[in-house]
N, CA and C atoms as an extended XYZ file, in Angstrom:
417
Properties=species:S:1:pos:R:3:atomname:S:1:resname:S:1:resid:I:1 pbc="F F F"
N        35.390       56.176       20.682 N   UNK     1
C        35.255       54.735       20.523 CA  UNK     1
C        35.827       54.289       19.188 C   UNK     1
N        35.615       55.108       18.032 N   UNK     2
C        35.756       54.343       16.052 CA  UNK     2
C        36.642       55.188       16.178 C   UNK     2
N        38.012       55.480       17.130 N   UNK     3
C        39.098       56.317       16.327 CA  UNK     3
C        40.133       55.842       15.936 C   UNK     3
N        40.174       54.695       15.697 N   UNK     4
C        41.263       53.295       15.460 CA  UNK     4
C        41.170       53.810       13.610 C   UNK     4
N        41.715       54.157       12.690 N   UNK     5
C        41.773       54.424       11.181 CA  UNK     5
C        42.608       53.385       10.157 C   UNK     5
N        42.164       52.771        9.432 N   UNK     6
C        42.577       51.888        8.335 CA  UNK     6
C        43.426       52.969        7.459 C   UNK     6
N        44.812       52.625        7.100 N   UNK     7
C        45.149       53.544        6.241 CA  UNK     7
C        45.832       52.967        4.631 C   UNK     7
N        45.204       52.773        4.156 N   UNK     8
C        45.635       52.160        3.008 CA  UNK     8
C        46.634       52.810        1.747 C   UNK     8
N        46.971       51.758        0.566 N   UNK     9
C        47.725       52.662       -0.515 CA  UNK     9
C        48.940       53.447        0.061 C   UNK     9
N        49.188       52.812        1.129 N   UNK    10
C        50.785       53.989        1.601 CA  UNK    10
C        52.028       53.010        0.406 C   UNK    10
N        53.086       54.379        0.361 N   UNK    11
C        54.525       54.009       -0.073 CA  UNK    11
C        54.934       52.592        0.549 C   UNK    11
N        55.771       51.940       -0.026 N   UNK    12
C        56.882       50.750        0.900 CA  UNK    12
C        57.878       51.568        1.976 C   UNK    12
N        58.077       53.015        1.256 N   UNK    13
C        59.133       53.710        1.922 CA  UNK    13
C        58.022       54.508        3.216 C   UNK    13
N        56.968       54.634        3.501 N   UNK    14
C        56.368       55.191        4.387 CA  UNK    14
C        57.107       54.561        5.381 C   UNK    14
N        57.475       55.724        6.688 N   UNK    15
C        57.466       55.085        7.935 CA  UNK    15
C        56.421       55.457        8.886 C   UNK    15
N        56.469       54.666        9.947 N   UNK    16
C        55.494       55.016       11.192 CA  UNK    16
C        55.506       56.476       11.617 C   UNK    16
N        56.675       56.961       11.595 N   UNK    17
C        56.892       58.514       11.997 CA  UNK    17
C        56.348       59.536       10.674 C   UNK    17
N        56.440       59.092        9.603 N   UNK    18
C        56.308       60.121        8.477 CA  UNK    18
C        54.611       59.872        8.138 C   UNK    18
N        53.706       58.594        8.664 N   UNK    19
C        52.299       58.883        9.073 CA  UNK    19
C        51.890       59.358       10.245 C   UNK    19
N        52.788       59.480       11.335 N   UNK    20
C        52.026       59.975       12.442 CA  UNK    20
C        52.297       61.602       12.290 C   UNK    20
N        53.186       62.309       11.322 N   UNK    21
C        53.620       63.303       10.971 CA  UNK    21
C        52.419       63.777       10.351 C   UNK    21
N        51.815       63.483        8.907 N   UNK    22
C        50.760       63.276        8.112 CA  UNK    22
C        49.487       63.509        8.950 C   UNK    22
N        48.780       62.574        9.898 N   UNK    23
C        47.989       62.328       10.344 CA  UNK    23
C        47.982       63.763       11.798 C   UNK    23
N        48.936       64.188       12.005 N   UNK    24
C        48.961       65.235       13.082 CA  UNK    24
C        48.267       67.130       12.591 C   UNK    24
N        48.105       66.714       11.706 N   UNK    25
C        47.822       67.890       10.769 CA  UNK    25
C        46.356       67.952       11.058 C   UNK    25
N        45.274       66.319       11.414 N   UNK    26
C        43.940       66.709       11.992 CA  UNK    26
C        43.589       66.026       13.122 C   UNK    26
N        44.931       66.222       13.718 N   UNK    27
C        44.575       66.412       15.673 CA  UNK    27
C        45.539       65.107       16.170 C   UNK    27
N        45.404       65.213       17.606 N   UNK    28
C        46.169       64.521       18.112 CA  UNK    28
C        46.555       62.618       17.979 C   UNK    28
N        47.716       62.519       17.849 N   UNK    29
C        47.669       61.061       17.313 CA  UNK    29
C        48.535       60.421       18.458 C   UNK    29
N        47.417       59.035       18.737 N   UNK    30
C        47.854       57.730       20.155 CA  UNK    30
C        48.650       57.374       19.204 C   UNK    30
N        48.742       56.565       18.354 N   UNK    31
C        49.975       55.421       17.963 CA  UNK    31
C        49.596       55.893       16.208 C   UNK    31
N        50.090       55.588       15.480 N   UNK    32
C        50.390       54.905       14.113 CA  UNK    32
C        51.365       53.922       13.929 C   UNK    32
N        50.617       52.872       12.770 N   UNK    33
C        51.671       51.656       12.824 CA  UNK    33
C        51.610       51.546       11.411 C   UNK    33
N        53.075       50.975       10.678 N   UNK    34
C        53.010       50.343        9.519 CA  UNK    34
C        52.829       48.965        9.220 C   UNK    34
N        51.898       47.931        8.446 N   UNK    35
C        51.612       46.818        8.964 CA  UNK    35
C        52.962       46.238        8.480 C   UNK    35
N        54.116       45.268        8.724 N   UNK    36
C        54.949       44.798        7.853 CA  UNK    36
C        54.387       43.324        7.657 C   UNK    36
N        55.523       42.850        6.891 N   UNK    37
C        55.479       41.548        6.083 CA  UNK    37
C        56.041       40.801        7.482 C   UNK    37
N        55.902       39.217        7.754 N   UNK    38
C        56.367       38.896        8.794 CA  UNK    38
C        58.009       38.573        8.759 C   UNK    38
N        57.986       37.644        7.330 N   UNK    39
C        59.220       37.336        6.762 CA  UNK    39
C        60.454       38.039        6.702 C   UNK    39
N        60.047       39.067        5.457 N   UNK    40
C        60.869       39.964        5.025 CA  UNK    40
C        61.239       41.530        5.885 C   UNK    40
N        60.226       41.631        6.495 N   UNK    41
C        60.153       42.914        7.382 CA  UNK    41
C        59.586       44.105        6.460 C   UNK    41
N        59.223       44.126        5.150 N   UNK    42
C        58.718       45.039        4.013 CA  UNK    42
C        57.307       45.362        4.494 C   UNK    42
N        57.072       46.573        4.311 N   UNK    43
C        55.792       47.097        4.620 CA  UNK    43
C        54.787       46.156        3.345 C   UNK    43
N        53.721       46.003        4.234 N   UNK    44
C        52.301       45.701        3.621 CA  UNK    44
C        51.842       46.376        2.473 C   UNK    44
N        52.295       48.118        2.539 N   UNK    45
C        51.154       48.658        2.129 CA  UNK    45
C        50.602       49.500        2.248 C   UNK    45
N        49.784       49.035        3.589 N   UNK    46
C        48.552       49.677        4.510 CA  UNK    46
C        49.125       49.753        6.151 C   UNK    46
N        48.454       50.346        6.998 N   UNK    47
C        48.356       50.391        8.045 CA  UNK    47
C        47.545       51.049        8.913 C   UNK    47
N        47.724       51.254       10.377 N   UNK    48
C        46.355       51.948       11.258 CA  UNK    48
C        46.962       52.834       11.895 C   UNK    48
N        46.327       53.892       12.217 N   UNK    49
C        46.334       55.164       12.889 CA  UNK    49
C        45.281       55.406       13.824 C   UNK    49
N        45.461       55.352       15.103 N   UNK    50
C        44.803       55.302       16.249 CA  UNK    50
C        45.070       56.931       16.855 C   UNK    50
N        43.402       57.867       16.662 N   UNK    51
C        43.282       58.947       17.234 CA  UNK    51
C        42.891       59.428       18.509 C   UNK    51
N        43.343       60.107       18.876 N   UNK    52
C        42.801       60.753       20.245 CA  UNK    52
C        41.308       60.711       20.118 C   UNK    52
N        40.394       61.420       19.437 N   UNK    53
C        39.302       61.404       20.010 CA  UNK    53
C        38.405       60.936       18.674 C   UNK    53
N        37.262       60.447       18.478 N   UNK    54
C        36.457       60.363       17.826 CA  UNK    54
C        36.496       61.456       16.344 C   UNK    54
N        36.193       62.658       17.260 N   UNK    55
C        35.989       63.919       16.253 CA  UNK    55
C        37.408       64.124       15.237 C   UNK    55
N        38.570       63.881       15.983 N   UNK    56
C        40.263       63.741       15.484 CA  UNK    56
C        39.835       62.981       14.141 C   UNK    56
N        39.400       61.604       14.739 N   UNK    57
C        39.311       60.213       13.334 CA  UNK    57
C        38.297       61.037       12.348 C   UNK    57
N        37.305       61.192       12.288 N   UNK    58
C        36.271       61.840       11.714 CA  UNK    58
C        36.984       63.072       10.926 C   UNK    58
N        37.516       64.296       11.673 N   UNK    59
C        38.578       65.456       10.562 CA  UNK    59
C        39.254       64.981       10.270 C   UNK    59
N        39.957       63.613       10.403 N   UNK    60
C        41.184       62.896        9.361 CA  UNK    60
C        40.790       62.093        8.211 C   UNK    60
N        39.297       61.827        8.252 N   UNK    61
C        39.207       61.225        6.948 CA  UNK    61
C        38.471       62.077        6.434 C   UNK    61
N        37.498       63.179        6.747 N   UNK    62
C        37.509       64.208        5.338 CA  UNK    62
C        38.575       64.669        5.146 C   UNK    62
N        39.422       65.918        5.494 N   UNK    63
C        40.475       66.636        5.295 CA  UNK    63
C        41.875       65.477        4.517 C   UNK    63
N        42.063       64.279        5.053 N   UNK    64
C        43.052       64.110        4.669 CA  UNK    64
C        42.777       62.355        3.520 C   UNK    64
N        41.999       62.306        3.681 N   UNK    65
C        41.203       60.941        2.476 CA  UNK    65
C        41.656       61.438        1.169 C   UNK    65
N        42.582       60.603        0.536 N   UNK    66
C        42.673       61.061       -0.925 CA  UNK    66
C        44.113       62.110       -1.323 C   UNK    66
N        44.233       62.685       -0.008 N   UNK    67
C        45.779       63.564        0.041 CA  UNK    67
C        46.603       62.531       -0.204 C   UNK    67
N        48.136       63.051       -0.359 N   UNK    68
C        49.333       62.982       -1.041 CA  UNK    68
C        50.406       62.175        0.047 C   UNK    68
N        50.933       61.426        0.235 N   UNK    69
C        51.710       61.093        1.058 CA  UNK    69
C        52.756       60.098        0.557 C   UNK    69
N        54.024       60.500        0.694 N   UNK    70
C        55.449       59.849       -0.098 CA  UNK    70
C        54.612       59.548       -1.879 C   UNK    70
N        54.203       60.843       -2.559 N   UNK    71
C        53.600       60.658       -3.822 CA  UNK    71
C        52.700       59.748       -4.351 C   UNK    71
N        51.949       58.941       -2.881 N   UNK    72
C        50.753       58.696       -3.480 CA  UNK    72
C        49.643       58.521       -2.403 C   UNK    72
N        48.336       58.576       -3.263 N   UNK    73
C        46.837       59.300       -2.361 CA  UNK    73
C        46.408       57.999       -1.566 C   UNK    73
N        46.624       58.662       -0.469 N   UNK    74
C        46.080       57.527        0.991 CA  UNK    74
C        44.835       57.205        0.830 C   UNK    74
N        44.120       56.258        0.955 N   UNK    75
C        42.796       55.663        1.475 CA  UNK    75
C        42.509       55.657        2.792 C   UNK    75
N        41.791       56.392        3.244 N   UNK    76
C        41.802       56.182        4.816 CA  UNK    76
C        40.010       56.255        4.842 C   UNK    76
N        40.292       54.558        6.145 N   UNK    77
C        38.527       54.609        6.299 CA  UNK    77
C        38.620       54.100        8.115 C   UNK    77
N        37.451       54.294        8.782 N   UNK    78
C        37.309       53.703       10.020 CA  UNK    78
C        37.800       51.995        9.869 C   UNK    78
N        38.656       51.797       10.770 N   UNK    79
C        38.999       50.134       11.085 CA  UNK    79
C        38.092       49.499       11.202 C   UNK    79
N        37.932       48.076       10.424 N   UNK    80
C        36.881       47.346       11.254 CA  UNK    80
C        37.672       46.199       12.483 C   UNK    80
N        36.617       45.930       13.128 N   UNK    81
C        37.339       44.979       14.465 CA  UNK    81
C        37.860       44.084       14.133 C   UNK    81
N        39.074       43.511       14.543 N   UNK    82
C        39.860       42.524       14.520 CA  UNK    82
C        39.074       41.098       14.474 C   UNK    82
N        38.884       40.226       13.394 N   UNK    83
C        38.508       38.644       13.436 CA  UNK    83
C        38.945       38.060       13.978 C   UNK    83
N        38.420       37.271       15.254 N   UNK    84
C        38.996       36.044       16.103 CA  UNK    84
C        39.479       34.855       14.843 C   UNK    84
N        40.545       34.511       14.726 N   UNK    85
C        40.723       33.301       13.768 CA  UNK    85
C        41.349       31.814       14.576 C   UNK    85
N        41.019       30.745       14.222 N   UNK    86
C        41.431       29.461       14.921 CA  UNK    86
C        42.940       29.824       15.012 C   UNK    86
N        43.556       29.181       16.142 N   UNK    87
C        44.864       29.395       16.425 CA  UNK    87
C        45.691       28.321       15.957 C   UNK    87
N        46.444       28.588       14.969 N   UNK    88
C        47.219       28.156       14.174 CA  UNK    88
C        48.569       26.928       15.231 C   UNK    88
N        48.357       25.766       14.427 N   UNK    89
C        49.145       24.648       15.345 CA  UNK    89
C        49.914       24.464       14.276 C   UNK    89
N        51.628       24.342       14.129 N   UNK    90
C        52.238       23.783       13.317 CA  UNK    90
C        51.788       24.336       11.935 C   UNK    90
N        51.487       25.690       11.766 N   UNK    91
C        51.387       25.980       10.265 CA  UNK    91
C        50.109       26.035        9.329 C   UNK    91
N        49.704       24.999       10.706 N   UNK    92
C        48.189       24.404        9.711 CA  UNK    92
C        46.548       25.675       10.695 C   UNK    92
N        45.965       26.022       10.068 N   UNK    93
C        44.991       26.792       10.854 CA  UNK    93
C        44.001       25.945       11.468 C   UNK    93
N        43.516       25.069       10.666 N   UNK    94
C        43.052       23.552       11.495 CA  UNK    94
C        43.433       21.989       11.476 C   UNK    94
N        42.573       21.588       12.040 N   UNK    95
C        43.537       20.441       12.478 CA  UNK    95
C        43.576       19.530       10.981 C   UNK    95
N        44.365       18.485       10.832 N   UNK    96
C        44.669       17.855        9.597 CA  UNK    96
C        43.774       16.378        9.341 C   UNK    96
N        43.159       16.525        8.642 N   UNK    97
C        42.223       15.368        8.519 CA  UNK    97
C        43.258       13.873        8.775 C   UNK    97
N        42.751       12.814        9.394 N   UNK    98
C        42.899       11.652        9.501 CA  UNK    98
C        43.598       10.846        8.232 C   UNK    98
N        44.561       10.685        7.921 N   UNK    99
C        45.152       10.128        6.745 CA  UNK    99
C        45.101        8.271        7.023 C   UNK    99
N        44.117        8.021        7.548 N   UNK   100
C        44.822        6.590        7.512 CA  UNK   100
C        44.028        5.980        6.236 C   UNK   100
N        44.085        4.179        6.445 N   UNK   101
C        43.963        3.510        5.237 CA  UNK   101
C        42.531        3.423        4.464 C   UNK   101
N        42.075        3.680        5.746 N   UNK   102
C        40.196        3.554        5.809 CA  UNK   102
C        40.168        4.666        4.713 C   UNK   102
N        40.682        6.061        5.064 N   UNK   103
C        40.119        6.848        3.884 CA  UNK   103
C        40.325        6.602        2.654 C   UNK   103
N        41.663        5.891        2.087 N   UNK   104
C        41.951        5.899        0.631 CA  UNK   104
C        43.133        4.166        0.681 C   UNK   104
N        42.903        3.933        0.044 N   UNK   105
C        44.227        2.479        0.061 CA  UNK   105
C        45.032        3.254       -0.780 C   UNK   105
N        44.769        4.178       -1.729 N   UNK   106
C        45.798        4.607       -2.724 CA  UNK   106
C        46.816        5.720       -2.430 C   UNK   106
N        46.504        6.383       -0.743 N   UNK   107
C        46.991        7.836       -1.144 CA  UNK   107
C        48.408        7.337       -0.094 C   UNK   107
N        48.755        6.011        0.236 N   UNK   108
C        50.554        5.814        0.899 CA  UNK   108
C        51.160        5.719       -0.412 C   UNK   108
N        50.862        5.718       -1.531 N   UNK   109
C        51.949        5.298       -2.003 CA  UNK   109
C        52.041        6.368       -3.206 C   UNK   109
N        52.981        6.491       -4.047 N   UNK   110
C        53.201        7.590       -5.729 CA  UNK   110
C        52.291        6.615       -6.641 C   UNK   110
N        52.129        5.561       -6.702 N   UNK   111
C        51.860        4.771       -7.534 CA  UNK   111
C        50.286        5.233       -7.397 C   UNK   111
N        49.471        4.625       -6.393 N   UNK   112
C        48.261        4.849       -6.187 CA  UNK   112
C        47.855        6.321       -6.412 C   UNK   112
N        48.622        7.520       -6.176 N   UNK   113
C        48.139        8.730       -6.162 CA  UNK   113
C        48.179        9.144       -7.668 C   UNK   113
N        49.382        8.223       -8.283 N   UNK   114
C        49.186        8.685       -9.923 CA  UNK   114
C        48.047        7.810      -10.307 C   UNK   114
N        47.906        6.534       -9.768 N   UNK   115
C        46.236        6.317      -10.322 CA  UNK   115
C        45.156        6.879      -10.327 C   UNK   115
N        45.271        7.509       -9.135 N   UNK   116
C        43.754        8.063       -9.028 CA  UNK   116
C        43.817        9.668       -9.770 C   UNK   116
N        45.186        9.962      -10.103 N   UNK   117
C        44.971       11.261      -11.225 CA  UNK   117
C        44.906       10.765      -12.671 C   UNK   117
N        45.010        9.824      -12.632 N   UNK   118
C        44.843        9.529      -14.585 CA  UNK   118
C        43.446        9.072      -14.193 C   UNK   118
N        42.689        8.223      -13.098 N   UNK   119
C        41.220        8.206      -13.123 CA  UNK   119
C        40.777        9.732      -13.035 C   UNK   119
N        40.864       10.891      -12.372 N   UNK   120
C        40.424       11.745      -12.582 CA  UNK   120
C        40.155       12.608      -13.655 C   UNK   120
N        41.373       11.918      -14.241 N   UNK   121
C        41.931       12.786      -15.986 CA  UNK   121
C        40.608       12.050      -16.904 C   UNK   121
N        40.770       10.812      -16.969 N   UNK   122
C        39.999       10.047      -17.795 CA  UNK   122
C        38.491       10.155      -17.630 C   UNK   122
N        37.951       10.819      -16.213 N   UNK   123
C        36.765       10.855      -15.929 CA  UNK   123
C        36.349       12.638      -17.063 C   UNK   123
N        37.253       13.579      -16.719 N   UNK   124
C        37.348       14.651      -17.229 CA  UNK   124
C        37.131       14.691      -18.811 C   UNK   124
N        37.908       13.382      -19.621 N   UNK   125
C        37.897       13.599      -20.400 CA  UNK   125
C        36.945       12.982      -20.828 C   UNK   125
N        35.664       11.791      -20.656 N   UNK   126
C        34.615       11.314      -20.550 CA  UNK   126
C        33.764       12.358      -20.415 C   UNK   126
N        33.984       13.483      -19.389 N   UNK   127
C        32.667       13.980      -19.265 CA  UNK   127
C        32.645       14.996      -20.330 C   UNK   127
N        33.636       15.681      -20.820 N   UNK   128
C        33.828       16.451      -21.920 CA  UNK   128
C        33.199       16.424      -23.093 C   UNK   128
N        33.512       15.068      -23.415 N   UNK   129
C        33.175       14.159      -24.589 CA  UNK   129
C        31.732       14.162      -24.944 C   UNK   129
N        31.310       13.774      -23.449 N   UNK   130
C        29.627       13.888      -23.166 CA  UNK   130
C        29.117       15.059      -23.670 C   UNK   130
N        29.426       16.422      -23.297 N   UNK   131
C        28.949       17.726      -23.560 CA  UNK   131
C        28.908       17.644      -24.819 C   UNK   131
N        30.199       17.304      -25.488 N   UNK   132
C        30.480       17.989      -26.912 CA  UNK   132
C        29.332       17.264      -27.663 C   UNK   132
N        28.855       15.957      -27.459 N   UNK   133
C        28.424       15.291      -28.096 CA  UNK   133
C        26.953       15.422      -28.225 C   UNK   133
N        26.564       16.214      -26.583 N   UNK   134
C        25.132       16.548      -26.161 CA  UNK   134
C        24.866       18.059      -27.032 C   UNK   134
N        25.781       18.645      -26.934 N   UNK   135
C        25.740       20.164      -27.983 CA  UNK   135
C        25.654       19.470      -29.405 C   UNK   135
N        26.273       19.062      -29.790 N   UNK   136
C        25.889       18.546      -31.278 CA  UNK   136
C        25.010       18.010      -31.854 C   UNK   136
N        24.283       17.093      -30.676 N   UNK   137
C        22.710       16.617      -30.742 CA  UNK   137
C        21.708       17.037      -31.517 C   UNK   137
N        21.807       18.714      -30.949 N   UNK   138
C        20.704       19.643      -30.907 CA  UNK   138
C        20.743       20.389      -32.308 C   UNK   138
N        22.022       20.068      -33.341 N   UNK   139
C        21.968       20.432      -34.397 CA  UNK   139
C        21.233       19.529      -35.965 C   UNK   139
């Protein structure tokens, strides 16, 4: 059932074949994957190694946890389950709040949005003022 393996700290130069190579040393191996970047196609990093049997996953992370691979020491732990996440529309993961006028009169225009950052600035620097003045009190 837990033979799905998190494999962390791998090379950029690791490939899928040179961990399923690695990982064959404590028993039979279903898949290994390298996670890549979506963009660039550059490895993550990390990736998973999916074992034949329970006992396989289990002798692969004593025996091989902490060993050597493309000159540096793997992390390997049981996977945890995949997070359901909201399904991404246009970029955004949820939906985009309501921009109309009701929420703000200031935020159609540059003008209004630089107002309400020099009010934010000026509130900042009010409340500052306050502290410094409340610490000095007490002397």
């Amino acid at each position: 059932m837990a033979s799905r393996l998190y494999v962390g700290n791998l090379a950029y130069s690791t490939t899928d074949e040179g961990l399923r190579s690695f990982f064959a040393a404590a028993g039979e191996v279903k898949s290994a994957e390298i996670v890549l970047e979506r963009d660039s196609g550059r490895s993550k990093g990390f990736g998973f190694v999916e074992m034949a049997t329970e006992e396989g996953a289990q002798r692969a992370i004593t025996t091989l946890n902490g060993k050597l691979l493309d000159r540096r020491p793997v992390r390997i732990d049981f996977a945890k389950p995949k997070e359901e996440r909201p399904r991404s529309v246009g970029g955004y993961a949820q939906e985009r709040p309501n921009r109309s006028s009701s929420v703000s009169e200031n935020r159609g225009n540059a003008r209004g949005r630089d107002r309400d950052r020099d009010r934010r600035n000026a509130d900042r620097v009010r409340d500052r003022d306050r502290r410094r003045d409340d610490y000095y009190d007490d002397f």
